[in-house]
N, C-alpha and C positions, 0 to 999 in steps of 0.2 A: 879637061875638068870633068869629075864625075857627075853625074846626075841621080839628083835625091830622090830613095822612093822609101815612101809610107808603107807602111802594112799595117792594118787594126784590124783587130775582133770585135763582133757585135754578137751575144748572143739572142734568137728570137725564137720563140717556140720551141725550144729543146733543140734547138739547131744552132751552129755557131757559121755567123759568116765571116768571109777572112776578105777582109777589103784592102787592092793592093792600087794605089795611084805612083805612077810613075811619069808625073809631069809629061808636061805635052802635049796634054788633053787625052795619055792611054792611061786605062782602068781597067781591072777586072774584080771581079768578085766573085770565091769559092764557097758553096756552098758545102760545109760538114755536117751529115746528120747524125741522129745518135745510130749507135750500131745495129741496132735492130731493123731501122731503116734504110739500111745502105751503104754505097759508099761516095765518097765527097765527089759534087759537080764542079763544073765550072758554069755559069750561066754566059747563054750563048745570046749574044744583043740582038735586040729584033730589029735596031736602024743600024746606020752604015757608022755614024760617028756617036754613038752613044753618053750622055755625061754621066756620071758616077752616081747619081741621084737614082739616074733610069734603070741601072744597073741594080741597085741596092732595094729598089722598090717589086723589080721584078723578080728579083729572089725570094724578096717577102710574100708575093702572089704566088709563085711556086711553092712554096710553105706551108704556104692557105692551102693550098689545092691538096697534096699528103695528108696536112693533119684534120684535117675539116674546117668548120664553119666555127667561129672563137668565141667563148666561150660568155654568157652574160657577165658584165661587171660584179663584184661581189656588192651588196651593199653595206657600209660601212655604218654605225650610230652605236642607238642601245640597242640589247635585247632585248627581250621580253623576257620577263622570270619564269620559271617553271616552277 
């Protein structure tokens, strides 16, 4: 019997991650930047049995670290008139 695997996109910061679960508790996740930036990783787990969460969190901390420090909230209401 075959075994079922996921693949989804998230994109985050101009980045598109590509999350692949393939049951059995194996994950990876590829990180695509835009082109200016590179080209696509694989992020490499810092523990031995990593869960998909750890994975997906740590690509976003790679992210962080490229694009800098994010940006204040906009704040949202009225304006003021001019």
């Amino acid at each position: 019997m075959a075994r079922l695997t996921i693949v989804s996109t998230r994109d985050y910061r101009q980045h598109v991650l590509e999350v692949e679960e393939r049951g059995n508790g194996s994950c990876s996740v590829v990180v695509y930047p835009p082109a200016r930036l590179g080209q696509p990783r694989m992020v490499q787990p810092q523990v031995e049995k990593p869960l998909l969460i750890d994975l997906v969190n740590q690509a976003k901390a790679e992210i962080d670290v490229v694009m800098g420090p994010k940006p204040p909230p906009r704040a949202f209401g009225m304006r003021r008139p001019r």
